[in-house]
DRENZA-377273 format. One record per atom (N, C-alpha, C): residue number from 1; residue in one letter; atom name; x, y, z. Coordinates in Angstrom, 2 decimals, padded with zeros to 5 digits, always signed. Layout:
// residues N
pos,code,site,x,y,z
NUM,A,CA,X,Y,Z .
...
// end
This chain:
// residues 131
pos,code,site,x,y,z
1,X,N,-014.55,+016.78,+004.74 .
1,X,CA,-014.27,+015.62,+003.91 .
1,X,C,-012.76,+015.36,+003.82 .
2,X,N,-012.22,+016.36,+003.46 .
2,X,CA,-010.47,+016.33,+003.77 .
2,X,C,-010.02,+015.50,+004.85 .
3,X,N,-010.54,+015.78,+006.16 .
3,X,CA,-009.79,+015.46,+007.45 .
3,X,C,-010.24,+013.75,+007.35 .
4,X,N,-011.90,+013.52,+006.88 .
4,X,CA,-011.98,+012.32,+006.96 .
4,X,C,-010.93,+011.44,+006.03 .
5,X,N,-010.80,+011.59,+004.90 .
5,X,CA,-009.99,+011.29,+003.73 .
5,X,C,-008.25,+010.92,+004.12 .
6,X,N,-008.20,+011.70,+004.54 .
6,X,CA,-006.55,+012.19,+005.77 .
6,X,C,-006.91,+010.63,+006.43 .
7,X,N,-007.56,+010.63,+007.22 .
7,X,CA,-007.57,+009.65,+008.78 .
7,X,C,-007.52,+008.82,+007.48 .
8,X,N,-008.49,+008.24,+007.21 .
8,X,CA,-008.89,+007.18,+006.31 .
8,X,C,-007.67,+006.48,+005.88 .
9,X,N,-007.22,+007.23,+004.89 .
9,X,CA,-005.34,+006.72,+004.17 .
9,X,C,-004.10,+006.65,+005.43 .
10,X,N,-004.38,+007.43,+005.98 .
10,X,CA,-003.07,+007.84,+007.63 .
10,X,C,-003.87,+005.97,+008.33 .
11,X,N,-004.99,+005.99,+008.20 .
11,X,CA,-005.05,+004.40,+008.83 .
11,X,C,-004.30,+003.09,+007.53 .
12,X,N,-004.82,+003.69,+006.87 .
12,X,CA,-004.48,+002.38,+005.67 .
12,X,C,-002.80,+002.57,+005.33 .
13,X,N,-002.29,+003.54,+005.65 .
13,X,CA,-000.72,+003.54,+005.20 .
13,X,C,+000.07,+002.61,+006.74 .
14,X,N,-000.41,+002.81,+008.12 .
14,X,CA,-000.27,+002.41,+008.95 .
14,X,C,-000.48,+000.45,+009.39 .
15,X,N,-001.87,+000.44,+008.49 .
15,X,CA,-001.76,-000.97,+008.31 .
15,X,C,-000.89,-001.64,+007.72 .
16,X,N,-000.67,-001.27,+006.47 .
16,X,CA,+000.70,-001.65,+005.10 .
16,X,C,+002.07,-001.40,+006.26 .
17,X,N,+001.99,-000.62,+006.71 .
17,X,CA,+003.47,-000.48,+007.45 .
17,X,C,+003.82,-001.69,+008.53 .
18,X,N,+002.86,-001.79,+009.11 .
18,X,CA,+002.44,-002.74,+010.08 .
18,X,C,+002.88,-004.15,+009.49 .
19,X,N,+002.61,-004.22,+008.15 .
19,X,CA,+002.67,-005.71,+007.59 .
19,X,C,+004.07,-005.91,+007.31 .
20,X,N,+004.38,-004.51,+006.65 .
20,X,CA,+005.86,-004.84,+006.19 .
20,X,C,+006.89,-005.16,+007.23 .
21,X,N,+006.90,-004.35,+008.47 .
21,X,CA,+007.23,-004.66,+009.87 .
21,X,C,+007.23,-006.26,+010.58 .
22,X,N,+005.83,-006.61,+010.37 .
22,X,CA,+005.85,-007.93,+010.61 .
22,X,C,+006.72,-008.96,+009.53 .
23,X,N,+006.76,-008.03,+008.12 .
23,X,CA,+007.55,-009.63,+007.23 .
23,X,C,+008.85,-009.28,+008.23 .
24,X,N,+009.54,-008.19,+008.62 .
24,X,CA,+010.95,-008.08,+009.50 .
24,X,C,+010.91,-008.70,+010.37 .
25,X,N,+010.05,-009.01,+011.37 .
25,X,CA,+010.13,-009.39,+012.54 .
25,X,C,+009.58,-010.97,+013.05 .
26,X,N,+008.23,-011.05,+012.46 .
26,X,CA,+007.79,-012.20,+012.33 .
26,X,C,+007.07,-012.63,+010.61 .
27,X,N,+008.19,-013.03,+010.01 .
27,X,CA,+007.60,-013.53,+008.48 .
27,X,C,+006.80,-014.63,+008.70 .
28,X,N,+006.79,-015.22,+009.43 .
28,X,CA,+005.64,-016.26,+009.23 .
28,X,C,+003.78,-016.35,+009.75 .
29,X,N,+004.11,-015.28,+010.65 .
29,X,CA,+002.74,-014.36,+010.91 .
29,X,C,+002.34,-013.92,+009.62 .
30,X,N,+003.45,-012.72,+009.03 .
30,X,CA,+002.89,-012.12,+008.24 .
30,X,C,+002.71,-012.80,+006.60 .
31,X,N,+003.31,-014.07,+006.44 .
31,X,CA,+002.87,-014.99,+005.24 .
31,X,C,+001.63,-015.24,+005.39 .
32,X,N,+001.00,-016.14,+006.91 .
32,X,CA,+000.03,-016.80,+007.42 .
32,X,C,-001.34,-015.50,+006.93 .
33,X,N,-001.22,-014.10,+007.31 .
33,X,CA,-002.09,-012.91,+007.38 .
33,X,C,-002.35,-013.13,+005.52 .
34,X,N,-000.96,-012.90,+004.84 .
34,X,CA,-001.47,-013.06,+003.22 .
34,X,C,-001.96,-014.45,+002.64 .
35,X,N,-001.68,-015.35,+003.23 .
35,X,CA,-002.03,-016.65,+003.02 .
35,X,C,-001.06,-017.32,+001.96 .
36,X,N,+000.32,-016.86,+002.31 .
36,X,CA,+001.01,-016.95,+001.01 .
36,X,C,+002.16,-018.22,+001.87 .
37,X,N,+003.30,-019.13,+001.28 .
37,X,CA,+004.29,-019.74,+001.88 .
37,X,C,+005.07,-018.98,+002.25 .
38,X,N,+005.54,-019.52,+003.41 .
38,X,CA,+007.10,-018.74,+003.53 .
38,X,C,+008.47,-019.85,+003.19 .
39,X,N,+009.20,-019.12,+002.09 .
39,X,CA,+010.12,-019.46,+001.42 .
39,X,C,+011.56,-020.01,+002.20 .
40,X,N,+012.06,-020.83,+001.98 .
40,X,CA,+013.66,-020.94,+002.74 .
40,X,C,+014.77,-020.04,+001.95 .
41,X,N,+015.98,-020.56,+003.13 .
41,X,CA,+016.99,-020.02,+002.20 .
41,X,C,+016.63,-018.57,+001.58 .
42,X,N,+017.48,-018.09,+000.59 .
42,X,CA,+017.55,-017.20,-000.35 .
42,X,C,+016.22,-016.48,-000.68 .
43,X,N,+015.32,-017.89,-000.81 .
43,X,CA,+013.70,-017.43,-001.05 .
43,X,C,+013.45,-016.63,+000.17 .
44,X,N,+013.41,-017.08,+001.27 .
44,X,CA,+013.15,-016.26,+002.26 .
44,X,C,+013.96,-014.68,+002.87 .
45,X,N,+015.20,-015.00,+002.44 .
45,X,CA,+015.65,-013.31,+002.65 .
45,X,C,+014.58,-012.33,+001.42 .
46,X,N,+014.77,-013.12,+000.16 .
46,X,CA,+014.14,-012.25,-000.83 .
46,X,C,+013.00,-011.99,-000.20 .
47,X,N,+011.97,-012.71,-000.09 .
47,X,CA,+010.96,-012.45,+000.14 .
47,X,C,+010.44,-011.49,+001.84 .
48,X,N,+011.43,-011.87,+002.47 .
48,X,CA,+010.86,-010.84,+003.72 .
48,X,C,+011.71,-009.19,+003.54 .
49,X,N,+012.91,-009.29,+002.73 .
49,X,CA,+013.27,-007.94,+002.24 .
49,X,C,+012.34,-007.36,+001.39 .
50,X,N,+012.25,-008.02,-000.13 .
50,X,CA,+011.24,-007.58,-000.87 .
50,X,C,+010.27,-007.16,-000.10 .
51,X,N,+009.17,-008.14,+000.45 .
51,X,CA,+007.84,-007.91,+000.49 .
51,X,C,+007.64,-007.11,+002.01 .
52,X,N,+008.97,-006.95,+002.87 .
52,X,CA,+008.65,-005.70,+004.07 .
52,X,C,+009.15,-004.70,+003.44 .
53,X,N,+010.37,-004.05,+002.63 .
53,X,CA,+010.47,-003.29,+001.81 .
53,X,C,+009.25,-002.17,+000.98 .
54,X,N,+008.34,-003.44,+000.70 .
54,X,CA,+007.21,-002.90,-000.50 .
54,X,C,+005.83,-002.56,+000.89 .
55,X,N,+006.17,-002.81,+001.65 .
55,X,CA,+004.88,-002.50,+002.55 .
55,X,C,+005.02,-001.35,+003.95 .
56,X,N,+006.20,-001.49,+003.89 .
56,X,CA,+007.09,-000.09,+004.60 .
56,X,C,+006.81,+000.92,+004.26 .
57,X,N,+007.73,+000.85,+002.38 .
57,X,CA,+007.47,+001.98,+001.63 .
57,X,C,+006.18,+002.72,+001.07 .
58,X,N,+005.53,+001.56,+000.78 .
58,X,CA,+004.08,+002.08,+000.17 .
58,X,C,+003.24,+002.67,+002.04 .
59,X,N,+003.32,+002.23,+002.89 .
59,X,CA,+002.57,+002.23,+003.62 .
59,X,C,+002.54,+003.86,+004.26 .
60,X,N,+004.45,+003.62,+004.50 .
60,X,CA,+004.95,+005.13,+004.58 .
60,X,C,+004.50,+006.12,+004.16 .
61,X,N,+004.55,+006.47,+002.79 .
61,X,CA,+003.99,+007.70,+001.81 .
61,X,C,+002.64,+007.66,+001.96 .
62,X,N,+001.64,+006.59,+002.11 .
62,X,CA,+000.61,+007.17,+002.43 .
62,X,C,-000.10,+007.80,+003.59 .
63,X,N,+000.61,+007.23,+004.58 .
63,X,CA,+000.63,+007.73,+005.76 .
63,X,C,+001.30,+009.13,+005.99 .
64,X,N,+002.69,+009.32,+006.11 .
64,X,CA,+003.10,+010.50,+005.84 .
64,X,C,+002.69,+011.67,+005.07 .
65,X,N,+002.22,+011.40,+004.13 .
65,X,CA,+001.75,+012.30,+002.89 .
65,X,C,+000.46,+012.47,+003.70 .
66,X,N,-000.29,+012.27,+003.95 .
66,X,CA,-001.65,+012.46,+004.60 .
66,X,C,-001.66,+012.61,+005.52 .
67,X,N,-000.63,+012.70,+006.30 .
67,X,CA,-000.35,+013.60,+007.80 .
67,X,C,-000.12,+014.58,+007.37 .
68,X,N,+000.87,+014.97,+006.31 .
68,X,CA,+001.53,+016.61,+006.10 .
68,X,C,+001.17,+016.95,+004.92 .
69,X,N,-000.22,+016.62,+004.56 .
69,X,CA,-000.84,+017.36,+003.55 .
69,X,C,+000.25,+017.58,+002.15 .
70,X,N,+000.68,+015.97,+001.93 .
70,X,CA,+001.57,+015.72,+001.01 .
70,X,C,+000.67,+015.10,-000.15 .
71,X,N,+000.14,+015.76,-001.22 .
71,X,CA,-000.67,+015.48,-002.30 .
71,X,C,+000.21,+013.81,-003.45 .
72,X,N,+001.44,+014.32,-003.86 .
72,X,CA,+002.64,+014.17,-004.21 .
72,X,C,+002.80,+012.34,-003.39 .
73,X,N,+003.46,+012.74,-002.46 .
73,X,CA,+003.27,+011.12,-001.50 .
73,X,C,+002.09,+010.42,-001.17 .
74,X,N,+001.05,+011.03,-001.02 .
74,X,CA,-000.32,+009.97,-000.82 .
74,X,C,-000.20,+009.13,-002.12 .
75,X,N,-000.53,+009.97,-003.40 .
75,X,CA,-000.59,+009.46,-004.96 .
75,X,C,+000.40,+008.10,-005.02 .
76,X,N,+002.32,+008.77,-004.54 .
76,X,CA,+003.24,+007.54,-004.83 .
76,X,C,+002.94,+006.25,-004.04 .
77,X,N,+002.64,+006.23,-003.29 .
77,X,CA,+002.63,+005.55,-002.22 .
77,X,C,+000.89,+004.48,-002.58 .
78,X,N,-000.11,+004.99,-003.07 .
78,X,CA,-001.22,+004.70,-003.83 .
78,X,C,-000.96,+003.93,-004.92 .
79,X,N,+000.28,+004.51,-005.92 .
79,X,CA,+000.47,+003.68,-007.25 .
79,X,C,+001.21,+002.78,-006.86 .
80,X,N,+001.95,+003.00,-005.93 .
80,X,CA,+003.16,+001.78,-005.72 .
80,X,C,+001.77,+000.23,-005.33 .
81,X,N,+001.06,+000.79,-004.51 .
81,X,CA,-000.14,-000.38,-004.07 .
81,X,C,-001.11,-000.90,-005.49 .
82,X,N,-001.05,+000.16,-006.29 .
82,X,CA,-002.03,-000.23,-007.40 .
82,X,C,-001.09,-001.21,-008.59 .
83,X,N,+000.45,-001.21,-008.70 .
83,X,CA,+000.95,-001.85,-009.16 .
83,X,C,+000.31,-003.59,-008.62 .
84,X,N,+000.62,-003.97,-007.71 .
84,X,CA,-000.13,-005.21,-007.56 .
84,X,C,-000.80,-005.86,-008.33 .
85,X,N,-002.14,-005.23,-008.84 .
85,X,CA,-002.89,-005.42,-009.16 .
85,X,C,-002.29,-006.33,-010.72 .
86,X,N,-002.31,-005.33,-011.65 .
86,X,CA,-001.68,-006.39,-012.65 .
86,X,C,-000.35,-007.24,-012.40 .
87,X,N,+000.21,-007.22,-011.12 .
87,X,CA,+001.63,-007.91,-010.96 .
87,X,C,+000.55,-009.25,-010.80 .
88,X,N,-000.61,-009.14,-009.94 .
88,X,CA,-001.08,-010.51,-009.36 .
88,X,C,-002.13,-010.86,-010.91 .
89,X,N,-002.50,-010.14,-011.92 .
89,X,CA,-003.24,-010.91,-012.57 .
89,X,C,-002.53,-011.35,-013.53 .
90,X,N,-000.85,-011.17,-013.87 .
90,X,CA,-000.15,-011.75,-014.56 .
90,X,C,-000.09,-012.92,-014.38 .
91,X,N,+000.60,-013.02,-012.61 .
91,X,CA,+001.02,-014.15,-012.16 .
91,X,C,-000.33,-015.29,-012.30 .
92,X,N,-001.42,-014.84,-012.35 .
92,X,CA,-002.65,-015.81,-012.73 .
92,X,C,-003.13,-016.31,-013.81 .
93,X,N,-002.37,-015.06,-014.97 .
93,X,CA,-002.88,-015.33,-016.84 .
93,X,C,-001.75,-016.59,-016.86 .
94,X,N,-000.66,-015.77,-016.56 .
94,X,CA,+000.81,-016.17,-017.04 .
94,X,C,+001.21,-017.83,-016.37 .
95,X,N,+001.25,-017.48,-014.91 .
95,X,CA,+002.57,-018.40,-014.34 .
95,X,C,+001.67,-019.35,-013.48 .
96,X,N,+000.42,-019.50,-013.58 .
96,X,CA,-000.77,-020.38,-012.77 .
96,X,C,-000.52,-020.30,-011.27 .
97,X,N,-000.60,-019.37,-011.52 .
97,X,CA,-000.84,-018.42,-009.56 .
97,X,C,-002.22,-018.30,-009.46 .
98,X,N,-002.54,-018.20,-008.62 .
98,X,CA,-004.18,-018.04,-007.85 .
98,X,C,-004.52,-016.91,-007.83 .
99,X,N,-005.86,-016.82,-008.16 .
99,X,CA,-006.40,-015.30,-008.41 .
99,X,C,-007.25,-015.23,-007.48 .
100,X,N,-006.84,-013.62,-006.98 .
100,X,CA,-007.56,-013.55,-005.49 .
100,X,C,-008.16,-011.89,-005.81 .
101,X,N,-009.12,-012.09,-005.67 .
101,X,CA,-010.16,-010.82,-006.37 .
101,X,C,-010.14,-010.02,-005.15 .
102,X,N,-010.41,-010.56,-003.85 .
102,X,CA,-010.57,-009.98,-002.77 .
102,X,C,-009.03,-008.73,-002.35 .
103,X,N,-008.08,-009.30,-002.56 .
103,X,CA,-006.82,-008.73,-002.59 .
103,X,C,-007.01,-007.40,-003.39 .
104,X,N,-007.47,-008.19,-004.95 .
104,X,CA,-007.20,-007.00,-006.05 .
104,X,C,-007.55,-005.87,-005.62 .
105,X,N,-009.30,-006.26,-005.04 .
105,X,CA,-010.37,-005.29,-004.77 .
105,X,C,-009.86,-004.49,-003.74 .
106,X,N,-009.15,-004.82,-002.69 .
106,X,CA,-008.38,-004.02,-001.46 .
106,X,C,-007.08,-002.69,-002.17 .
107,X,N,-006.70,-003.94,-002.72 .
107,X,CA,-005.48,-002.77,-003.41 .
107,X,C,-006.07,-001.66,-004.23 .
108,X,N,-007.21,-001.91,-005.27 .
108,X,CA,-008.30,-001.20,-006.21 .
108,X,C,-008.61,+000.01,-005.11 .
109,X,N,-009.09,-000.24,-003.86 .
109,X,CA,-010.02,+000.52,-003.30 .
109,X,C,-008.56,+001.63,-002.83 .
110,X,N,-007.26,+001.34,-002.05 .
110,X,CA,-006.57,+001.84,-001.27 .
110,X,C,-006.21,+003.02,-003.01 .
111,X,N,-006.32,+002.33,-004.31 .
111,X,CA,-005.35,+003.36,-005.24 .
111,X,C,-006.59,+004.47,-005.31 .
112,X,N,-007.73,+004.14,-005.41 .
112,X,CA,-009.35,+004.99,-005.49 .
112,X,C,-008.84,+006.01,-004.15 .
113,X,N,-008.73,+005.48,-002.79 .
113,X,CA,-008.67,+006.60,-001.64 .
113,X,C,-007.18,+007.39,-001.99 .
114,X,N,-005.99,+006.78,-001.90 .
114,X,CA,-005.26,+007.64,-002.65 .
114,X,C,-005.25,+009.07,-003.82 .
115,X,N,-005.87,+008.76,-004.68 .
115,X,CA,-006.46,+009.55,-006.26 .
115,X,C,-007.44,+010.62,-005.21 .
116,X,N,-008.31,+010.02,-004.20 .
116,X,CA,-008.98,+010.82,-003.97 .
116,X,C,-008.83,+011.65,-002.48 .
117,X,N,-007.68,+011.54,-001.94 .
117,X,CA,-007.13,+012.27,-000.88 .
117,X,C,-006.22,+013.14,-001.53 .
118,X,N,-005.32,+012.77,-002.47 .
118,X,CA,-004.47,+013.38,-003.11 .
118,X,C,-004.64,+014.54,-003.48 .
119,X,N,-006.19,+014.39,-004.05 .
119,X,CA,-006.86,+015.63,-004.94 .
119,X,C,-007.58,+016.11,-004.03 .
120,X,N,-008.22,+015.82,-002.85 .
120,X,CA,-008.84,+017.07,-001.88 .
120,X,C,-007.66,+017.44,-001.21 .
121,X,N,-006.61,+017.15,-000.77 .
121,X,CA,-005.18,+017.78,-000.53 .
121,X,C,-005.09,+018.96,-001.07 .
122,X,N,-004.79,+018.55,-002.34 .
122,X,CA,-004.12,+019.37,-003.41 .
122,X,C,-004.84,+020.55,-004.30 .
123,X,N,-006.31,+020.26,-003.98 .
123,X,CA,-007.82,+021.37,-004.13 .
123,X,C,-007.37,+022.44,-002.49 .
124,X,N,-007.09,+021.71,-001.24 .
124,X,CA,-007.04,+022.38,+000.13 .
124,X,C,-005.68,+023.42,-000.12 .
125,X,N,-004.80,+022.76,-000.86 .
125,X,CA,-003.52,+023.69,-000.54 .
125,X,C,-003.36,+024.91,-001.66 .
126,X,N,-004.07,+024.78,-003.07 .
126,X,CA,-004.40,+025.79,-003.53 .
126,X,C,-005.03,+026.34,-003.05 .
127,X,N,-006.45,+026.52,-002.61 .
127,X,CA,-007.11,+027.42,-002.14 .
127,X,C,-006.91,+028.03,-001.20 .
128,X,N,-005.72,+027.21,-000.21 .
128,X,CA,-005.12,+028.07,+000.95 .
128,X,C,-003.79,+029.13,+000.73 .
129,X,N,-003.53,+028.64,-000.57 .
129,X,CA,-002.32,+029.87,-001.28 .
129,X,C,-002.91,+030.94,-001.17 .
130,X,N,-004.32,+031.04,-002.06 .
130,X,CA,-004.51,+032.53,-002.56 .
130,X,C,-005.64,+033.16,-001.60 .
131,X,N,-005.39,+032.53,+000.05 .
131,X,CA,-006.46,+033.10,+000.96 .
131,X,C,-005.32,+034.81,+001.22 .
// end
């Protein structure tokens, strides 16, 4: 169950990396993939720093951390993705942004595999202390 759990997040940190990569390289692919505008000017540095920044990093730690049996980085890298979640249902109570359940539910599921790689990690590396 471990190794599956491992692949599982080591794929999903690789996708997120992938995206953040693309806001660097091609931002307008990777707007078109979120279905979001791409911004000019100022808007647009912010937004392809910010939002390849946040998909680098998060994508990184989960990937990494679940290659090297990093309990610690799967988790950060999990919460950093689960933040979203109320960032996007603010922007929908609050600032009349569009609420996209399908998103939430992706980010929901990646913080669930996180919580739960983290902890068969971190069950694997105790029990391999006191072999």
């Amino acid at each position: 169950m471990l190794n599956f759990l491992r692949t599982i997040t080591t794929l999903a940190g690789l996708g997120l990396l992938v995206m953040g990569l693309l806001w660097w390289i091609q931002p307008a692919i990777a707007a078109e993939i979120l279905g979001a505008s791409l911004l000019e000017g100022t808007g647009l540095s912010t937004q392809c720093g910010d939002a390849g920044a946040f998909f680098i990093g998060s994508g990184s730690l989960l990937a990494w951390g679940a290659l090297r049996n990093r309990a610690t980085l799967v988790l950060v890298g999990g919460v950093l993705v689960g933040l979203v979640v109320p960032g996007r249902a603010l922007s929908a109570m609050i600032h009349g942004g569009m609420w996209t359940p399908d998103e939430m539910i992706s980010e929901c599921f990646i913080v669930i595999l996180a919580v739960a790689t983290a902890s068969a990690i971190q069950r694997h590396n105790q029990s391999s202390l006191f072999r």
